[in-house]
C-alpha positions, 0 to 999 in steps of 0.5 A, spaced: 893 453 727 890 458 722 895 464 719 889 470 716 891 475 711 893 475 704 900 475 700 900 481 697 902 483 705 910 482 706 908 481 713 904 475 711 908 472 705 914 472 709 911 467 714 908 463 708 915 463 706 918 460 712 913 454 712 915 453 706 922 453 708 920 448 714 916 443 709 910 446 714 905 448 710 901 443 710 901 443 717 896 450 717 891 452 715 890 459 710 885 462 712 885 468 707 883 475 708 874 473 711 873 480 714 875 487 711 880 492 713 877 498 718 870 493 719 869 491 727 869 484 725 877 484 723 879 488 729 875 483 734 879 477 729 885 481 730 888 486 736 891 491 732 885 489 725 891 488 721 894 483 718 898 477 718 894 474 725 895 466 727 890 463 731 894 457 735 892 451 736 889 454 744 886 460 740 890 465 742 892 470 736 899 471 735 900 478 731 906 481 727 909 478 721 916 476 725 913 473 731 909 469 727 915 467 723 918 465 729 914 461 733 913 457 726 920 457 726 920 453 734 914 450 733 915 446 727 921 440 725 925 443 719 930 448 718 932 452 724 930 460 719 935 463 726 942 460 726 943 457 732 950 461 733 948 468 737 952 473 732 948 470 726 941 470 729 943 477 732 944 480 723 939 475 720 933 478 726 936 485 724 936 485 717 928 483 718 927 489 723 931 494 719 926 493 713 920 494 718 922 500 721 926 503 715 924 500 708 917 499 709 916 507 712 921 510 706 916 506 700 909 507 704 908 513 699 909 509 693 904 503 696 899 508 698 898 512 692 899 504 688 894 500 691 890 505 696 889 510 690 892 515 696 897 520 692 902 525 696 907 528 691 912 531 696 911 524 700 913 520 694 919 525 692 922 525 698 921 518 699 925 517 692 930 521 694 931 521 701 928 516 705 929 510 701 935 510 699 938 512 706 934 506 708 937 501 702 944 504 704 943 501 712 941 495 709 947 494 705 951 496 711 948 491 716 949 486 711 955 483 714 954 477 714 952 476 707 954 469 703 949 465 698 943 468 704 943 474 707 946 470 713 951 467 710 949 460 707 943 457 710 936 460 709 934 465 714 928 469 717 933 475 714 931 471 707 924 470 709 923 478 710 927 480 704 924 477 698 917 480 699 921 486 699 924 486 693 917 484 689 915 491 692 921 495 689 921 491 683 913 491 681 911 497 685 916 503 686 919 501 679 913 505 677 916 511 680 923 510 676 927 507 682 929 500 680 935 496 682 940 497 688 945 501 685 951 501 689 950 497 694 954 490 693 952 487 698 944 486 697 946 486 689 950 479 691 945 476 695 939 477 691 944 475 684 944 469 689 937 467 690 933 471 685 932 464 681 931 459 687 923 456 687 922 460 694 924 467 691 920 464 685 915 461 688 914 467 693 914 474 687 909 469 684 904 469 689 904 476 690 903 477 683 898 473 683 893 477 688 896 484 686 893 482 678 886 480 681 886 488 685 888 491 679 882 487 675 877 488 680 879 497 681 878 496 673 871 494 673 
């Protein structure tokens, strides 16, 4: 099995994450990025020419961040990262699904203008004071279940998709005088909870280290 793509993505950290999470990441191997986004040869690697993309055993691609962590979770032994009870599965999968859908489009502005060089003022102001919060505001809402995890005490798929994200807003949209969480007690108790375990060390640290290499070859 082979998993393509780079850390920097939340999409492919969070999938790295969880074969760390299963002890499993000896069991595939990191491909890394062999083709340049937009060129004819990621688009035949992968169906949508972006990235993460597992390759399985058989060949076929699997596409999309959360469906590979998910096949990873069936597919390996290990900690389940989806609660076996219906009701927390429903709000760890969830939590992952409202950061893909909201959080992401509320920072895609600040990201195009940090790592893309692609600056749109009106759409930075707006996501500041706008987007951004609504959509931190429906996570903290959603976040019922919070314990010591984002579902209750057991790492889940939900932790896997909200740690990268707390690198981005900690190291890239804080350049744009948006940090913290403010009022929202219950992201604020859970990352008070797993910000100093190695996995949410271990992850911000990989994603630092490929953020520094595309800042030290833009500066060349």
């Amino acid at each position: 099995m082979q998993l393509f793509g780079v850390n920097l993505s939340p999409f492919y950290e969070r999938v790295v994450i969880g074969l760390e999470l299963k002890e499993a990441s000896d069991q595939v191997e990191f491909g890394g990025l062999p083709h340049a986004f937009g060129t004819p040869e990621l688009m035949a690697a992968s169906p949508t020419g972006k990235i993460p993309y597992f390759v399985k055993d058989d060949g076929d691609v699997l596409i999309e961040g959360q469906v590979i962590l998910e096949y990873i979770d069936s597919v390996f032994d290990g900690v389940s990262l989806v609660p076996v009870d219906a009701d927390a599965a429903a709000n760890a999968k969830l939590l992952a699904r409202i950061y893909d859908m909201y959080i992401i489009p509320a920072i895609g502005p600040m990201l195009l203008a940090l790592i893309f060089q692609r600056r749109d003022d009106a759409a930075i102001e707006n996501a500041l004071k706008e987007a951004l919060p609504k959509a931190l505001d429906l996570l903290n809402t959603c976040m019922t279940k919070v314990g010591t995890r984002a579902v209750g005490d057991d790492w889940t798929v939900a932790d896997a998709a909200l740690i990268p994200m707390v690198f981005q807003l900690d190291t890239l949209v804080s350049q744009f005088g948006y940090a913290g969480f403010g009022d929202r007690p219950n992201l604020t108790r859970w990352w008070n909870s797993v910000k100093d375990t190695d996995t949410a060390q271990n992850s911000h640290g990989r994603m630092m280290a490929v953020l520094k290499k595309m800042q030290e070859r833009s500066a060349e």
